[in-house]
N, C-alpha and C positions, 0 to 999 in steps of 0.2 A: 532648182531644188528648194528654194527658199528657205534655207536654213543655216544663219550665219552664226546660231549660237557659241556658247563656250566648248561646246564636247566636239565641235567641229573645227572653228578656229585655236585652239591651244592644243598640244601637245600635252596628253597625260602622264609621258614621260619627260623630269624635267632636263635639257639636253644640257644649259647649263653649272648643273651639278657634277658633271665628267668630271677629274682631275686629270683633265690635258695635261697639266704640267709631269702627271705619275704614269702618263697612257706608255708602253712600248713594245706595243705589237696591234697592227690594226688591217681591215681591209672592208674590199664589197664582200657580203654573205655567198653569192655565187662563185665566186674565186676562190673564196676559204676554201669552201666545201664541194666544190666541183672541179673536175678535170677540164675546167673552161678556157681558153682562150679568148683573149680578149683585140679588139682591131680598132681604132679609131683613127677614118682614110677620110681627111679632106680633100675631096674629088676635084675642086678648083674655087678658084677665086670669082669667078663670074658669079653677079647677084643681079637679079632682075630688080633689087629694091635700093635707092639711094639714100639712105638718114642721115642726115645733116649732120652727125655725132658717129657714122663708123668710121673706125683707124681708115686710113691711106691703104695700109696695106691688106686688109682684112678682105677686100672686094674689089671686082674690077667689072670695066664694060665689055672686056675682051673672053670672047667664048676659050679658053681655055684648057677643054674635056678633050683627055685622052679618049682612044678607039675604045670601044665594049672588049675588043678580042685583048687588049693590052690587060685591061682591069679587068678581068675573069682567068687568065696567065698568071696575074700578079696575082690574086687570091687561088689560085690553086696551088703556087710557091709558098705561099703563108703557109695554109695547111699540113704541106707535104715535110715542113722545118717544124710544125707546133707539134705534128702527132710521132717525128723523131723523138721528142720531149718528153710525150707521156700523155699530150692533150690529144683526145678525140672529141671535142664538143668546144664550139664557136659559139662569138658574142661579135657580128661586126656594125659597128655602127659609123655612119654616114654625114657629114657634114659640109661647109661649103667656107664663104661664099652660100651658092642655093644648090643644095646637092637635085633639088628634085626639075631643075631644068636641063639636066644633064639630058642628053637625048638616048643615052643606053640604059639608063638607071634601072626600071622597072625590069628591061631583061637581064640587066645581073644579079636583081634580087631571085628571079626566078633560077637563073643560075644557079647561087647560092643555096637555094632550098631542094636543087636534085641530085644534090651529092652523094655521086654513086656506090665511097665507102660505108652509108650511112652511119654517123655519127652516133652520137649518143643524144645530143641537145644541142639544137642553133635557134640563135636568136638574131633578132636585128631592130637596130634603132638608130633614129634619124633626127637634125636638128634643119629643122625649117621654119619658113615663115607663110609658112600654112597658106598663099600666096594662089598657088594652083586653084583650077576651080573643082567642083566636087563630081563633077567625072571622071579626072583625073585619081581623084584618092578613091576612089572604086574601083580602079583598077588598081591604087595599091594594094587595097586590102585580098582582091583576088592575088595578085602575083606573091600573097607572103602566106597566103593561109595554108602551107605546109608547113611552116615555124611555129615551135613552141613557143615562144612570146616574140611580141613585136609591141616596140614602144617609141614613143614619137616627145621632143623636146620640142614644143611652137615656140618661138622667138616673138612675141608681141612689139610692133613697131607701131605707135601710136601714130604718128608723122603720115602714113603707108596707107594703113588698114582700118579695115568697119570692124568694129568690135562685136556686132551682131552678126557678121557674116564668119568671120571668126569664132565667133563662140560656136556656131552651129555646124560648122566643120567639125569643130572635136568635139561635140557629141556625136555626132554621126561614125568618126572613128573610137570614141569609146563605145557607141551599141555592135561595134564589130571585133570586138574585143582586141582592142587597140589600145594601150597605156598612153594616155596624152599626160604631159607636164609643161605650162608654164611657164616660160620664165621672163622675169621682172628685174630689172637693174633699178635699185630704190634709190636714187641720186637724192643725197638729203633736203635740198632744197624744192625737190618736187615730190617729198615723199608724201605728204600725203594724198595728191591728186591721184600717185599709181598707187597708191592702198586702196582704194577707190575702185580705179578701176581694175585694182588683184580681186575687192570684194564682188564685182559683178562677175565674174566669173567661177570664182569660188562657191557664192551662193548656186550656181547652175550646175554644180555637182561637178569640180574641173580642178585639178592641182594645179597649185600654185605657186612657184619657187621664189620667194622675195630674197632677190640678191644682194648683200652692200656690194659700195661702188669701191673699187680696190682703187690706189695711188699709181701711177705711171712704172711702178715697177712691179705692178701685181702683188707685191709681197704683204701689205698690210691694207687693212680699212681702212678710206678715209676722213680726216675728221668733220664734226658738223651733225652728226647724231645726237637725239634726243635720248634721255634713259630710256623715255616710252617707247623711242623709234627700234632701241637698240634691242627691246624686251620681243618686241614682235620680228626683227630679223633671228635670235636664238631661238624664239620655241612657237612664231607663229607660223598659220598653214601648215602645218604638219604633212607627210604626204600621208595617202588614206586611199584605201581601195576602191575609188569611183566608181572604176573599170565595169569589176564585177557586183556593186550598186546599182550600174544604169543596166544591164542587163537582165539582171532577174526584176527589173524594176518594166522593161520590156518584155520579158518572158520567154528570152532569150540563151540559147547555152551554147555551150565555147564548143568549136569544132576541130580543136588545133589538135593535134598531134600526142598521143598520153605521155605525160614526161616516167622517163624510167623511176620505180621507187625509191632509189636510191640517189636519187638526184631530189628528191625534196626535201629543204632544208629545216632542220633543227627546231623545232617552234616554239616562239616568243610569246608570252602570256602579258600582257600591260593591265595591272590591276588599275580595275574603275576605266579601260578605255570608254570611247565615245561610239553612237552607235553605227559608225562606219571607221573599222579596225582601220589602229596605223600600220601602215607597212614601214619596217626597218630594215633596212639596205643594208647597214653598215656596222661590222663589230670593230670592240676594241677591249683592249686588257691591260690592266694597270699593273703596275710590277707586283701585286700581290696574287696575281692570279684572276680577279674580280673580270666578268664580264660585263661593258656599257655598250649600250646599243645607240643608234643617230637612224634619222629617216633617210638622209642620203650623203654624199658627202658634199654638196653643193654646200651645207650650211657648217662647214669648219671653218671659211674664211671668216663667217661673223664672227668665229670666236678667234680670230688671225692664229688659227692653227693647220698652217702648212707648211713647215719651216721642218723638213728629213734628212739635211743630207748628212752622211757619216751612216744613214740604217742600210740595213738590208735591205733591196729593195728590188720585187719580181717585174720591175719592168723590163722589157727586153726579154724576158724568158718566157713569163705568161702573159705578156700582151706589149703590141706597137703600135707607133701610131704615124701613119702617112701625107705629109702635108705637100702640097704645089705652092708656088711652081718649083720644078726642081724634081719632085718624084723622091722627095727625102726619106727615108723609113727611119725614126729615131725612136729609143726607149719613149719619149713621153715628148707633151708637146714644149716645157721647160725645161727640159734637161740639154746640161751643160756637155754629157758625152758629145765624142764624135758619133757621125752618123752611124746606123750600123750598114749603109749602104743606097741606093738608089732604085726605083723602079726601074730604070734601064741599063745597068751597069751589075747589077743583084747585091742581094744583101743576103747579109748570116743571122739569123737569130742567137743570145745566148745561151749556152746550154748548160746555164744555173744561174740563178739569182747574185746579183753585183751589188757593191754600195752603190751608195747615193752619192753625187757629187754635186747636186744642185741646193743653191741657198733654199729658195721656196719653191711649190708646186700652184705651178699660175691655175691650173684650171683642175676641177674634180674627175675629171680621165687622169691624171697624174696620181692626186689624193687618194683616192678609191682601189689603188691597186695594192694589193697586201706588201706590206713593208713590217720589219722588226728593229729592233734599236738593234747593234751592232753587240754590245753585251750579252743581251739576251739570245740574239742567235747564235752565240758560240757556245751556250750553256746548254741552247737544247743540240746544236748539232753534236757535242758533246756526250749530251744523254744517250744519244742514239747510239 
């Protein structure tokens, strides 16, 4: 895209201006305001990539993937517990380990999108290392193009992969109307070589998530940032509509599915944005009522704002999340509940929002899910 200017790299909204400390009611924009259910199923620990730097337990050499018939059962149980609830319309997304060596994968996405009660709105997304070669993601984009959005997290492993082979995979999935993002662990000591190479990818018209690197108990950032470093993990790379940039920049238009009218969310105006709109994921409300808005919730740990427990909080009711081995279904990938059950033994869903009992939320599937301070939700269930 060649264009690194200021209207691209900064944020026209400033993110550090929040009064986190006054925030007490937040979540994703989708979840607010839709009847969404939310799924995040780590399929298994097997990783075709080895980095010198992932956890022990994060990945394995051992094919570990359940049958397709077991994981298309277990998400037909999801459903049949979420729309008990009130939800008719899915968000599942997919991780690993490498979710996309599963050898059932691409048929449970197709599964996924022929859901016979027809929903109102499914989506799905996916965290990979973009690894596959590019006949492979041809058939993903075939096996998903009955979904209203489909969005893809690349994991950049520097150690792994060609960064020009990489980069041109996700363009090719954003001219298919595919949401790709980035993501970047900015380890301070090597922050500026992966700013670097965050910029060669950003200038190619491609979101960028520059992550700080959290302390062995995920709970806080840690030290060894620069103000300058610290200035560009709060409000630099902004996300921003690439998506539909690279498209009509190919002359291209979206084939997916009409979302119903009342599934399109609220819309945000950012005076003086740049000239490819940011997109905001994430609201939030400070105890005066004030709405602030964040690009996604990936960048609250920069500002070590993850720390809910004692709120309200809709995990478990509107969204879980599944991880191996083990087949665990728990509220969140952090939390200190018990399980609420197993894929092979079954699990309950809750049916209403619970406190929190967890110190911090390790990862933004945790953060992202609508929570209230414990005060405020007695005042509005109250109201009611």
């Amino acid at each position: 895209m060649s264009d690194s200017s200021d209207d691209l790299l900064w944020s026209r909204y400033d993110f550090s201006k929040i009064p986190f400390e006054d925030i007490v009611s937040l979540g994703q924009r989708t979840l607010l305001y839709r009847d969404l259910f939310n799924v995040s199923w780590l399929l298994g620990r097997y990783c075709n990539y080895k980095c010198s730097y992932c956890w022990p337990y994060a990945r394995s050499d051992e094919r570990d993937h359940r049958p397709l018939d077991v994981l298309m059962a277990t998400m037909d149980k999801i459903k049949f517990q979420a729309r008990n609830n009130g939800f008719n319309s899915f968000h599942f997304s997919f991780s690993g380990g490498e979710p996309t060596v599963h050898p059932g994968f691409l048929d449970l996405l197709e599964y996924y999108s022929q859901d016979p009660i027809s929903p109102s709105y499914q989506s799905t997304h996916m965290t990979t290392n973009l690894s596959r070669h590019l006949g492979w993601f041809e058939k993903y984009v075939e096996a998903t193009k009955k979904l209203h959005r489909v969005s893809i997290t690349a994991s950049w492993h520097r150690e792994m992969a060609n960064k020009v082979d990489f980069r041109d995979k996700i363009l090719f999935l954003l001219e298919n109307d595919i949401h790709v993002t980035i993501n970047m662990v900015m380890v301070p000591e090597m922050f500026e070589d992966y700013y670097e190479e965050a910029l060669f990818f950003h200038d190619s018209g491609i979101n960028v998530t520059l992550k700080p690197q959290s302390d062995p108990s995920a709970s806080r950032v840690v030290d060894g940032y620069t103000r300058e470093q610290l200035a560009k993990l709060h409000n630099g790379m902004p996300q921003r509509n690439f998506t539909q940039h690279k498209m009509e920049q190919n002359k291209r238009r979206s084939n997916r599915p009409k979302m119903p009218d009342h599934f399109k969310l609220p819309k945000i105006e950012i005076e003086g944005d740049g000239p490819i709109a940011q997109n905001m994921q994430v609201e939030l409300v400070d105890s005066n009522g004030k709405i602030w808005y964040m690009d996604q919730a990936e960048r609250f740990n920069a500002f070590n704002f993850n720390q809910f427990k004692g709120w309200h909080c809709r995990a478990g009711f509107q969204g879980i999340v599944i991880r191996e081995p083990g087949g665990e279904v728990k509220r969140s990938y952090s939390c200190h509940d018990s399980p609420l059950g197993t894929i092979d033994k079954g699990f309950n869903i809750f049916s209403e929002p619970m406190p929190c009992v967890t110190p911090s939320c390790v990862s933004s599937v945790d953060s992202k899910i609508p929570k209230t301070k414990a005060k405020y939700a007695s005042e509005r269930e109250n109201k009611k």
